[in-house]
Chimera marker file (.cmm) of the C-alpha trace (Angstrom):
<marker_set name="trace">
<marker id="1" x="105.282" y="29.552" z="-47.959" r="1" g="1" b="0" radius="0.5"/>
<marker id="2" x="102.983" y="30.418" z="-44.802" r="1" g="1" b="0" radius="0.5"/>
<marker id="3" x="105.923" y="29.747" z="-41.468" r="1" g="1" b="0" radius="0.5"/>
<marker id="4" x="104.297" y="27.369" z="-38.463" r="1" g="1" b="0" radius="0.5"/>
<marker id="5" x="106.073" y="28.841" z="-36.028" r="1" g="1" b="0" radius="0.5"/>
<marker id="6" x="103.863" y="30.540" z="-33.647" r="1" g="1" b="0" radius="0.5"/>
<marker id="7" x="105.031" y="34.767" z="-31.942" r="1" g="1" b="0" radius="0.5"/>
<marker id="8" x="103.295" y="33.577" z="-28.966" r="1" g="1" b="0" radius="0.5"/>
<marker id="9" x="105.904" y="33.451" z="-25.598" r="1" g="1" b="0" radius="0.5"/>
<marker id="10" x="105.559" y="29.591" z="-25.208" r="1" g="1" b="0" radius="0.5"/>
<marker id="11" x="103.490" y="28.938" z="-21.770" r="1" g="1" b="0" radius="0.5"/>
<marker id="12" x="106.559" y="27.872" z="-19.900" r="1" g="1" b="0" radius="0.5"/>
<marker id="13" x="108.235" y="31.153" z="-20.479" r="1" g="1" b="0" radius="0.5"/>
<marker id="14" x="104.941" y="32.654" z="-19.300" r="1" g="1" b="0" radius="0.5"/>
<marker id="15" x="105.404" y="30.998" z="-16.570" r="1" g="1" b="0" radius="0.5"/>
<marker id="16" x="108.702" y="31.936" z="-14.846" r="1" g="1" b="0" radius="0.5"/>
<marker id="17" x="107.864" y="35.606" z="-16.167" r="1" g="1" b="0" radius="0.5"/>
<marker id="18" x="104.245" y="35.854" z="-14.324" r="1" g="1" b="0" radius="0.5"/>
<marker id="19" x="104.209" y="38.187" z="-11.709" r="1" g="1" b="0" radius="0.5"/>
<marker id="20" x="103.812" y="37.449" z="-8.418" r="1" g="1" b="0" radius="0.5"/>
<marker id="21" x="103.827" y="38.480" z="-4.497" r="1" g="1" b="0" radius="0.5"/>
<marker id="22" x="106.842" y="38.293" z="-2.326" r="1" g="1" b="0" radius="0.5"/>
<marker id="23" x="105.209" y="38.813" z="1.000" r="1" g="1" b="0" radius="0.5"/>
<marker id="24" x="102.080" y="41.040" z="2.484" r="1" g="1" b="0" radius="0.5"/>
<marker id="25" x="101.673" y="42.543" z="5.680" r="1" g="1" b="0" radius="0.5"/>
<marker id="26" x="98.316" y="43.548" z="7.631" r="1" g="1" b="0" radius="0.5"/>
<marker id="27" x="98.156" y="46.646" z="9.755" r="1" g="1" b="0" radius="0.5"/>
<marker id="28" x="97.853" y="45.692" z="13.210" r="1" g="1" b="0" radius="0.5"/>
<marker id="29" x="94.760" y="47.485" z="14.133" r="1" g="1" b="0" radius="0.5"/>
<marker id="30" x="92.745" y="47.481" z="10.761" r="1" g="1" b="0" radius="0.5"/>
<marker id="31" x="93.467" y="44.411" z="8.899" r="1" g="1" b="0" radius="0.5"/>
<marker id="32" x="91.298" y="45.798" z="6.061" r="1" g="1" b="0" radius="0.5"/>
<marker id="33" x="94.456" y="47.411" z="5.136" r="1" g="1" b="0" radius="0.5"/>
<marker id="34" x="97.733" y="46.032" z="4.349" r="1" g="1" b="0" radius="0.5"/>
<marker id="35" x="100.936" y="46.194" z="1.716" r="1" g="1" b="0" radius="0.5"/>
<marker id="36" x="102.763" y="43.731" z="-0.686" r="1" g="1" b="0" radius="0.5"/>
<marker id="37" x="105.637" y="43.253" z="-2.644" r="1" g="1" b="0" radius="0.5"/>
<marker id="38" x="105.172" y="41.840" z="-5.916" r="1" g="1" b="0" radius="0.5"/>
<marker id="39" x="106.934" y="42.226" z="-9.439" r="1" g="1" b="0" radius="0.5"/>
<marker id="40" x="103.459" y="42.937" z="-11.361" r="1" g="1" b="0" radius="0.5"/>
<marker id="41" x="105.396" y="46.289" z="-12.988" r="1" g="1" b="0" radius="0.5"/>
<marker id="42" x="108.370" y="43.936" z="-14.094" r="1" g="1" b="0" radius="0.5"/>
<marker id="43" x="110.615" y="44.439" z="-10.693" r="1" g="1" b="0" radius="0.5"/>
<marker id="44" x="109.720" y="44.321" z="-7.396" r="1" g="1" b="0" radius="0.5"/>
<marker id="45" x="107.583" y="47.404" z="-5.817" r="1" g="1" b="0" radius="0.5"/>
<marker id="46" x="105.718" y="48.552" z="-2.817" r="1" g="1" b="0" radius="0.5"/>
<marker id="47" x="101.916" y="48.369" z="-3.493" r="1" g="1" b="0" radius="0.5"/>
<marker id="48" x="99.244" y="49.372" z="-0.830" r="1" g="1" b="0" radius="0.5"/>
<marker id="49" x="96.496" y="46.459" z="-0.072" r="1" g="1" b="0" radius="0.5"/>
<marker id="50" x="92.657" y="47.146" z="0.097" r="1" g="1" b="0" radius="0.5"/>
<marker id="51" x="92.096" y="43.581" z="2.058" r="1" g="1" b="0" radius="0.5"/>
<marker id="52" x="88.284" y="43.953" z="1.627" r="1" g="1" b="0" radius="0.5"/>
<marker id="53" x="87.920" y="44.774" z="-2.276" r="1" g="1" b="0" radius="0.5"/>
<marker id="54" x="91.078" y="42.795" z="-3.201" r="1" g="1" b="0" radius="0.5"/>
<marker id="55" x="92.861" y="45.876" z="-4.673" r="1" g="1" b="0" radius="0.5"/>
<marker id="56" x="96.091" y="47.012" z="-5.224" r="1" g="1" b="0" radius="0.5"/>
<marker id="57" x="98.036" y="50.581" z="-5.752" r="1" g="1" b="0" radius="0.5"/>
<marker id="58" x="101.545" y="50.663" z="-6.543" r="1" g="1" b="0" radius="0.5"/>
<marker id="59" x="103.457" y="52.713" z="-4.022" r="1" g="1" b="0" radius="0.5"/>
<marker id="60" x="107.211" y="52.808" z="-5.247" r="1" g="1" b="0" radius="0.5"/>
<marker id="61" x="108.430" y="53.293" z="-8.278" r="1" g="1" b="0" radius="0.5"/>
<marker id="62" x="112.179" y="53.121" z="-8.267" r="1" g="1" b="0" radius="0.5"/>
<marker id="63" x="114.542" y="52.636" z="-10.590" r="1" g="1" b="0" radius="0.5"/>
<marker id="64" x="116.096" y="49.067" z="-8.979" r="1" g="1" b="0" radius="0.5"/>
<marker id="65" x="113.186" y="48.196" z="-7.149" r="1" g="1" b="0" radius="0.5"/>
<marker id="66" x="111.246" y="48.157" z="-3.583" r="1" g="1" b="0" radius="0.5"/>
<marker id="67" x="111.553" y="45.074" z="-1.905" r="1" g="1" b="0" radius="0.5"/>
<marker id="68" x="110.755" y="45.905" z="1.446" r="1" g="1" b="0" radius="0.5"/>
<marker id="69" x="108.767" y="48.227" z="3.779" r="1" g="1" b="0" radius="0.5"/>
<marker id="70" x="106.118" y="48.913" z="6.656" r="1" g="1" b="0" radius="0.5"/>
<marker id="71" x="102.344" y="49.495" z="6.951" r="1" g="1" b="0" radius="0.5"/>
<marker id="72" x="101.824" y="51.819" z="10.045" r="1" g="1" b="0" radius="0.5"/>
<marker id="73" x="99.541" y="49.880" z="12.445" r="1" g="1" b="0" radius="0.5"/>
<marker id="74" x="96.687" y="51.977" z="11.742" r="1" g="1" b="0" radius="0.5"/>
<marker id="75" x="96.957" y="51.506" z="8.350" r="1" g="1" b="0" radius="0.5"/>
<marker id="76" x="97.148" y="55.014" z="7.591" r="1" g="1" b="0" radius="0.5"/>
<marker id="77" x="100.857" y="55.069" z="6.204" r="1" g="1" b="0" radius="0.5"/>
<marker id="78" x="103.380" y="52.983" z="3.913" r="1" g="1" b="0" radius="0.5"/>
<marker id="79" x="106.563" y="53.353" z="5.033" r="1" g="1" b="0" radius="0.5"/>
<marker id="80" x="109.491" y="52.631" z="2.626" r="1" g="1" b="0" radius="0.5"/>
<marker id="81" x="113.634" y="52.859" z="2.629" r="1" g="1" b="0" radius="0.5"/>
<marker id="82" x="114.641" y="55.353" z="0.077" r="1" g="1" b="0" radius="0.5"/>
<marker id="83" x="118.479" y="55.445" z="-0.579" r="1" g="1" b="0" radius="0.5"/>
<marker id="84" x="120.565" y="56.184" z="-3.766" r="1" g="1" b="0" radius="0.5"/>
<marker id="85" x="120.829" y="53.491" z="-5.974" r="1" g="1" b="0" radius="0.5"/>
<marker id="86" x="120.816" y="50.950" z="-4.008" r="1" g="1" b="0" radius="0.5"/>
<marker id="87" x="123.705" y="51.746" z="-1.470" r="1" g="1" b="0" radius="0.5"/>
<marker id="88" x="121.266" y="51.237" z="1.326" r="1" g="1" b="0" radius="0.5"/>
<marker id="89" x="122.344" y="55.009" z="2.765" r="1" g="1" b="0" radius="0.5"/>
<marker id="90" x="119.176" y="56.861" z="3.261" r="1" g="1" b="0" radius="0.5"/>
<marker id="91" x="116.236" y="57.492" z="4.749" r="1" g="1" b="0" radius="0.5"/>
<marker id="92" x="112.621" y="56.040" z="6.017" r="1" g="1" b="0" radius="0.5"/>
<marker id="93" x="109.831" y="57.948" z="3.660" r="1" g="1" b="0" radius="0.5"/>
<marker id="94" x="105.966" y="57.300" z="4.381" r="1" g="1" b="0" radius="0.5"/>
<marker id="95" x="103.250" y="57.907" z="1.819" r="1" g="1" b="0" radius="0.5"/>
<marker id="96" x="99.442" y="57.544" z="2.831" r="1" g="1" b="0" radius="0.5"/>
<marker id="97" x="97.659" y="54.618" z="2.062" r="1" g="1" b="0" radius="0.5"/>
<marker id="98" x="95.105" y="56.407" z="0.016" r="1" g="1" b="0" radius="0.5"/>
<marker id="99" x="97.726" y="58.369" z="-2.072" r="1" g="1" b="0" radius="0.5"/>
<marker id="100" x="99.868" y="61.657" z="-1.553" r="1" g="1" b="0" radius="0.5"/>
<marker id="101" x="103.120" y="62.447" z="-1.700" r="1" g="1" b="0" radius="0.5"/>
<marker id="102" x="106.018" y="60.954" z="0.429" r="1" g="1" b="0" radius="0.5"/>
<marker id="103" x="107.397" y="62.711" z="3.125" r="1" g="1" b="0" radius="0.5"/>
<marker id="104" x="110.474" y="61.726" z="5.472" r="1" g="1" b="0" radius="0.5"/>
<marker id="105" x="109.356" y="59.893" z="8.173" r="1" g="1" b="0" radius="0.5"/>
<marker id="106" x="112.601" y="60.627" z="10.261" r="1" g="1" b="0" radius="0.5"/>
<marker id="107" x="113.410" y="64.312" z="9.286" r="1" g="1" b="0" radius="0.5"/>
<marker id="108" x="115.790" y="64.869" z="12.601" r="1" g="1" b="0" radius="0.5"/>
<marker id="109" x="118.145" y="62.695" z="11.571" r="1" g="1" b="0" radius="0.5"/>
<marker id="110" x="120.837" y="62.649" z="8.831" r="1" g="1" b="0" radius="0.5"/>
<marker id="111" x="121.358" y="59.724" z="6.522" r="1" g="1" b="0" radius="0.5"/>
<marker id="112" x="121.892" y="56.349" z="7.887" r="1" g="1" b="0" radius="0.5"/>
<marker id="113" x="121.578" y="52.728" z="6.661" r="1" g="1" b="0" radius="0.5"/>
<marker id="114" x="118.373" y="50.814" z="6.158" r="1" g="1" b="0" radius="0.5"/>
<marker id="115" x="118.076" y="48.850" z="9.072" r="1" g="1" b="0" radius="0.5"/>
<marker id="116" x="114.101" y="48.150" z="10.065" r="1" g="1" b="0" radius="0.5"/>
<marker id="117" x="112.009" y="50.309" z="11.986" r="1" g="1" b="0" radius="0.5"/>
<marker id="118" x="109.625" y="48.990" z="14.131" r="1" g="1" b="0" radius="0.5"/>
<marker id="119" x="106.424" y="50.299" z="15.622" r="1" g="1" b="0" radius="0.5"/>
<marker id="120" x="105.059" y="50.503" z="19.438" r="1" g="1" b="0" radius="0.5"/>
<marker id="121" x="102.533" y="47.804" z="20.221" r="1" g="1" b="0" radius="0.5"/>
<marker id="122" x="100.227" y="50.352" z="20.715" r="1" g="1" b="0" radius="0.5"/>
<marker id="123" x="100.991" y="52.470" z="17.812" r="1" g="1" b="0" radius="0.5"/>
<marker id="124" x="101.940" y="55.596" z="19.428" r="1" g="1" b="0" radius="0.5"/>
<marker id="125" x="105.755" y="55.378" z="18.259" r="1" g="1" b="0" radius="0.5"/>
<marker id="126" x="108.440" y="54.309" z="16.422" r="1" g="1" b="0" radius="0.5"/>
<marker id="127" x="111.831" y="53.525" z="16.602" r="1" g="1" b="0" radius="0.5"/>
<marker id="128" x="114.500" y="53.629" z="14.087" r="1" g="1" b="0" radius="0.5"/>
<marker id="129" x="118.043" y="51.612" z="14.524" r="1" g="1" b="0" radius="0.5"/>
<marker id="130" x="120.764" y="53.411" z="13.319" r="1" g="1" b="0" radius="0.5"/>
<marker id="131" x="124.654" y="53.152" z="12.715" r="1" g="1" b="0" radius="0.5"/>
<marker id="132" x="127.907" y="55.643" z="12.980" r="1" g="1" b="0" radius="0.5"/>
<marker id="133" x="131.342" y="54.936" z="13.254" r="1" g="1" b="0" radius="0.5"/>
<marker id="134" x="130.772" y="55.210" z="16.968" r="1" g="1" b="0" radius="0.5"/>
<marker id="135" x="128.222" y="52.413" z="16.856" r="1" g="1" b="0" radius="0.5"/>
<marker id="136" x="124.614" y="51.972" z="16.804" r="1" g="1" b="0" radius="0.5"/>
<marker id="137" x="121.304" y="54.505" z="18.207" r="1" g="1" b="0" radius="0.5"/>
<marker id="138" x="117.851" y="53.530" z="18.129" r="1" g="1" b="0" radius="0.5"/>
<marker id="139" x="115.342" y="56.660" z="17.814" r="1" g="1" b="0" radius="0.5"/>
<marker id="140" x="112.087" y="56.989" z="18.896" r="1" g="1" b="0" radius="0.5"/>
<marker id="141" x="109.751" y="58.998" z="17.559" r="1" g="1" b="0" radius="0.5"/>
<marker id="142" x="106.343" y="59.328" z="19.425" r="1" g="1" b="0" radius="0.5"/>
<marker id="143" x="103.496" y="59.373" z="16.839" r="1" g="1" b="0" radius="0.5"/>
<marker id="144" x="100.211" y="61.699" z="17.543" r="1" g="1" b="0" radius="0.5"/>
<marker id="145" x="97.063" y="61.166" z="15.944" r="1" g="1" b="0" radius="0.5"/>
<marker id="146" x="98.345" y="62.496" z="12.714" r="1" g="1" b="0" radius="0.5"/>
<marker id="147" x="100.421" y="59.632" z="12.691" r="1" g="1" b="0" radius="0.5"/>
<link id1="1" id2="2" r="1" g="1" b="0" radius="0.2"/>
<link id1="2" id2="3" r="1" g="1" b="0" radius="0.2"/>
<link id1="3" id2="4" r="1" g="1" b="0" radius="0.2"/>
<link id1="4" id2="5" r="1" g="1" b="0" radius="0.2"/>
<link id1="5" id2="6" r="1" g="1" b="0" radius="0.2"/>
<link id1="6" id2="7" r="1" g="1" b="0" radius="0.2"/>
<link id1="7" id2="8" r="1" g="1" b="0" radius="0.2"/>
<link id1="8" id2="9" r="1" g="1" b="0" radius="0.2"/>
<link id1="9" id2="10" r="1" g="1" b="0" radius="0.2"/>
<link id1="10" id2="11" r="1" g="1" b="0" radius="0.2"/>
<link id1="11" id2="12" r="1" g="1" b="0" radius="0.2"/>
<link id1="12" id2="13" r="1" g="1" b="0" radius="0.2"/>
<link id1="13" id2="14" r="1" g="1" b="0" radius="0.2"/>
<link id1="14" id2="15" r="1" g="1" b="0" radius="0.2"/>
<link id1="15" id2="16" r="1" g="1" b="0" radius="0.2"/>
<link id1="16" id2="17" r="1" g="1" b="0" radius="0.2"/>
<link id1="17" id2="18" r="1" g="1" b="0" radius="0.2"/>
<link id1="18" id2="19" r="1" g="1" b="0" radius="0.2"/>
<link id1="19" id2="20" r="1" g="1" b="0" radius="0.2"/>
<link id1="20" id2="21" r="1" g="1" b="0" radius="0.2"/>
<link id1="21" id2="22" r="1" g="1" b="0" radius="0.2"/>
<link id1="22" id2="23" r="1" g="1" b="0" radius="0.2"/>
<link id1="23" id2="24" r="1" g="1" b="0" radius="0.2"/>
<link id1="24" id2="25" r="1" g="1" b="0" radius="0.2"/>
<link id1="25" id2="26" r="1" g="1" b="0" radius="0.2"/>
<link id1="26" id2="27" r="1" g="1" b="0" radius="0.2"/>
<link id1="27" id2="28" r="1" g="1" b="0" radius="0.2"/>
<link id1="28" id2="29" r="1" g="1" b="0" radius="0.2"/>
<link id1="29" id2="30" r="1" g="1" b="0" radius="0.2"/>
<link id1="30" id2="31" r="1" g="1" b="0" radius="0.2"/>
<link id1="31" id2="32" r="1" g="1" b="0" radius="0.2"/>
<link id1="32" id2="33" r="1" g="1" b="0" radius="0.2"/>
<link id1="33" id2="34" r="1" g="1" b="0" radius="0.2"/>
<link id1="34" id2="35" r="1" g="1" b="0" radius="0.2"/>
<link id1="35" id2="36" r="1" g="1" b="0" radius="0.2"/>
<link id1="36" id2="37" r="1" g="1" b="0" radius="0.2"/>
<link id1="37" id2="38" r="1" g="1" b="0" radius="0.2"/>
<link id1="38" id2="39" r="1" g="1" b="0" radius="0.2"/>
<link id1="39" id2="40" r="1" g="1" b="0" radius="0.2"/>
<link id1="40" id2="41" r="1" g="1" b="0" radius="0.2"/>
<link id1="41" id2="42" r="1" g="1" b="0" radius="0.2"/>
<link id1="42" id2="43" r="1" g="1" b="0" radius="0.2"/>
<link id1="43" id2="44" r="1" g="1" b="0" radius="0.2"/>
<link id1="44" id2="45" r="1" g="1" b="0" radius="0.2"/>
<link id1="45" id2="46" r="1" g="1" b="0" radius="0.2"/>
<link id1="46" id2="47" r="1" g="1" b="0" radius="0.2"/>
<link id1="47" id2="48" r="1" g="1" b="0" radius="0.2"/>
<link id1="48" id2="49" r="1" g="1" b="0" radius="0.2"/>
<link id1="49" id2="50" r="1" g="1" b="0" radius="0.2"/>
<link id1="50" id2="51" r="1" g="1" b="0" radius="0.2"/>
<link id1="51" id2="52" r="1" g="1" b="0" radius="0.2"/>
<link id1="52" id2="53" r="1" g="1" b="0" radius="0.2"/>
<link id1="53" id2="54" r="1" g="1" b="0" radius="0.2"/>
<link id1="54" id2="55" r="1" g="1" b="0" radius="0.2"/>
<link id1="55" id2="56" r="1" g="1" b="0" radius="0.2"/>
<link id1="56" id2="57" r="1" g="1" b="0" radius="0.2"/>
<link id1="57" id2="58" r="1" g="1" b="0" radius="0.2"/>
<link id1="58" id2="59" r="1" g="1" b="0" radius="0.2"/>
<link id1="59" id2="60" r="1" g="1" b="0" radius="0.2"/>
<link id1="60" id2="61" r="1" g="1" b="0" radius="0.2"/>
<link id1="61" id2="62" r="1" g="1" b="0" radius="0.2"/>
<link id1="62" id2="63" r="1" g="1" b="0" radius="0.2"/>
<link id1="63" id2="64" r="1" g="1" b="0" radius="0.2"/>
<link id1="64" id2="65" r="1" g="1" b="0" radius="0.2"/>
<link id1="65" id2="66" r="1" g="1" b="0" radius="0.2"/>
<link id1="66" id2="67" r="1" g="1" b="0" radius="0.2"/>
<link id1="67" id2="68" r="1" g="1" b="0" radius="0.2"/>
<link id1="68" id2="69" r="1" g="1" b="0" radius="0.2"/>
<link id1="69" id2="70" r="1" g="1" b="0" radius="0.2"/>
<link id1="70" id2="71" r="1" g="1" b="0" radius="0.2"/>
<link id1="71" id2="72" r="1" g="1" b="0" radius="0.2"/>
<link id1="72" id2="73" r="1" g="1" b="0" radius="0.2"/>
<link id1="73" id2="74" r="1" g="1" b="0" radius="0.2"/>
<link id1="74" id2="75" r="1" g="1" b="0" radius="0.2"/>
<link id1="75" id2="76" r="1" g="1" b="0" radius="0.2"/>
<link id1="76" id2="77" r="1" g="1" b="0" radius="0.2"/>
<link id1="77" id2="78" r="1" g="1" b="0" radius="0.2"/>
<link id1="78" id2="79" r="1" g="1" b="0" radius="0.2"/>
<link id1="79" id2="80" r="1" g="1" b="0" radius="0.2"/>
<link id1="80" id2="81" r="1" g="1" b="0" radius="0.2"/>
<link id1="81" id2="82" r="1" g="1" b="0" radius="0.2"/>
<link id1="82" id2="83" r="1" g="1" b="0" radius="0.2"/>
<link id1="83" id2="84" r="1" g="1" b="0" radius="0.2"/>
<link id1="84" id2="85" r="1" g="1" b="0" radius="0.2"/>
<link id1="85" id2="86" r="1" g="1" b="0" radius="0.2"/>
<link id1="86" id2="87" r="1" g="1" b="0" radius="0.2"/>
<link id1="87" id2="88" r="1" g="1" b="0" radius="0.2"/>
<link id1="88" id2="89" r="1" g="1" b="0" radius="0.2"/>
<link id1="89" id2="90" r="1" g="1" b="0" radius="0.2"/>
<link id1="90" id2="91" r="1" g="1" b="0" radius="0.2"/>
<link id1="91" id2="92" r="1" g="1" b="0" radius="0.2"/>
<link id1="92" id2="93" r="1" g="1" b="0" radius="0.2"/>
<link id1="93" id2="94" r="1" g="1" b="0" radius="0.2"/>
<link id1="94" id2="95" r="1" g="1" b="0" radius="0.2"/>
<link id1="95" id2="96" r="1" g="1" b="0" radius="0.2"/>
<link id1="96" id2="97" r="1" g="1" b="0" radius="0.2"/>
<link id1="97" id2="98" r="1" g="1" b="0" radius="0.2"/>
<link id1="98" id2="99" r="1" g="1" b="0" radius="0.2"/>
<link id1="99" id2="100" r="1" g="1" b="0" radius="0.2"/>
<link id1="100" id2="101" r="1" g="1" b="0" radius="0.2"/>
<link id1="101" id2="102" r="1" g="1" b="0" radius="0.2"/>
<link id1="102" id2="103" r="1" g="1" b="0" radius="0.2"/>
<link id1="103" id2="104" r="1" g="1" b="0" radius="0.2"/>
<link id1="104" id2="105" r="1" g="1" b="0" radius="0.2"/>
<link id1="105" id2="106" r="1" g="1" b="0" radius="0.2"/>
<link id1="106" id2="107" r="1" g="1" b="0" radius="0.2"/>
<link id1="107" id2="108" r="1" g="1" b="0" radius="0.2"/>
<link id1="108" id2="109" r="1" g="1" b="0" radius="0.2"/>
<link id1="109" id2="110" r="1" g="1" b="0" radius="0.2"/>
<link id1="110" id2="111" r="1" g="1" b="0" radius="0.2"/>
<link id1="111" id2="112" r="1" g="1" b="0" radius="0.2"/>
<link id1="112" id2="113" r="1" g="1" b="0" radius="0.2"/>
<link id1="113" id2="114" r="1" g="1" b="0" radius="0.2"/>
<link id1="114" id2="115" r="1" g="1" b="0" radius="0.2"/>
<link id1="115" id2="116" r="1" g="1" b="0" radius="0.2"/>
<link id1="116" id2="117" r="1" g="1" b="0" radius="0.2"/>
<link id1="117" id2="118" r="1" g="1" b="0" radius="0.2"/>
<link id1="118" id2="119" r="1" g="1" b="0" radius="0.2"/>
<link id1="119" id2="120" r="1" g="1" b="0" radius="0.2"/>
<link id1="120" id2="121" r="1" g="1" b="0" radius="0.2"/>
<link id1="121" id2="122" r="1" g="1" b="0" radius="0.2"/>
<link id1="122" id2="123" r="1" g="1" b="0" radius="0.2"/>
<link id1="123" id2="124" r="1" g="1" b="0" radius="0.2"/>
<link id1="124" id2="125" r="1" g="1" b="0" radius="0.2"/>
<link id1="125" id2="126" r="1" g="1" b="0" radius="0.2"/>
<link id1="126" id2="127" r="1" g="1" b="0" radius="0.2"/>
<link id1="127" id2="128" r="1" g="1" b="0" radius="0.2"/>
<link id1="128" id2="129" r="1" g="1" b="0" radius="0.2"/>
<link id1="129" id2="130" r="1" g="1" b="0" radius="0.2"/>
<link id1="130" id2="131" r="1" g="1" b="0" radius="0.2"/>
<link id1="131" id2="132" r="1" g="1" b="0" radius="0.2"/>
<link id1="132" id2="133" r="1" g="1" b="0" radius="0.2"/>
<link id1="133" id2="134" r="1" g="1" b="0" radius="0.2"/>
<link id1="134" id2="135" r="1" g="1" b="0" radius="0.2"/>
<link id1="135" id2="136" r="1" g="1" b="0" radius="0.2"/>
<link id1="136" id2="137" r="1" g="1" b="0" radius="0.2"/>
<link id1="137" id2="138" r="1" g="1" b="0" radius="0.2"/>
<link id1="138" id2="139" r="1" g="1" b="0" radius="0.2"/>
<link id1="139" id2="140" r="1" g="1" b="0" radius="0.2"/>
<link id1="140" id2="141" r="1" g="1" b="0" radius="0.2"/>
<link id1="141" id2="142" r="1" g="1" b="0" radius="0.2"/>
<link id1="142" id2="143" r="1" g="1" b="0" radius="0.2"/>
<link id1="143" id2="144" r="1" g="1" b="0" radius="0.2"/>
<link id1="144" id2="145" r="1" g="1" b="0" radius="0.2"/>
<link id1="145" id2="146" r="1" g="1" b="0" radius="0.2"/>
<link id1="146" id2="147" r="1" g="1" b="0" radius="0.2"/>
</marker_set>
């Protein structure tokens, strides 16, 4: 006897399982670039945005997941919050938009919570908000043309 059930996920299932975008972000002086957050690999990561061809790279790959993050106003940098498991203790990383290896974007200071960093209107800085037992610091970091 032949069964008429079907393997096939039904198409509802498909549909709370698609993956999809959580938010995007242009780079303030060259919208052609941009990041996004979407749960394409099965849980949220960081992917860099090629606005003009429509293509995506994935960024992060951690363990529980990259929900949120910064595009560098040039466009030349993702920045990401990189902390152990999830305890929100860490530090600001930023990997090139076209690919490379991460590197701390705040290497003078020791671990501190994820709170967001935000960049100079012009793009020649950024500042990082930061917390101790004694209260909080905000950092700034001027940026050359190396970014």
């Amino acid at each position: 006897m032949t069964s008429s059930r079907s393997t096939e996920t039904p198409a509802w299932i498909q549909r709370f399982r698609a993956p999809s975008v959580d938010w995007t972000q242009h780079a303030a002086a060259n919208p052609q670039r941009g990041i996004l957050a979407s749960n394409e690999s099965g849980i949220f990561q960081l992917y860099a945005w090629d606005t003009v061809n429509n293509s995506t790279r994935q960024v992060t790959l951690s363990d529980e997941g990259t929900l949120f993050g910064f595009i560098s106003p040039d466009g030349r940098y993702v920045f990401y919050f990189e902390d152990e498991s999830g305890n929100e203790i860490g530090h600001w990383l930023r990997v090139p938009f076209a690919g490379g290896d991460p590197e701390l974007a705040t290497p003078t200071l020791d671990n501190y919570n994820r709170l967001p960093l935000r960049f100079s209107t012009d793009g020649r800085g950024m500042a990082v908000t930061t917390t101790s037992p004694a209260g909080f610091s905000v950092t700034f970091f001027p940026l050359d043309a190396d970014g």
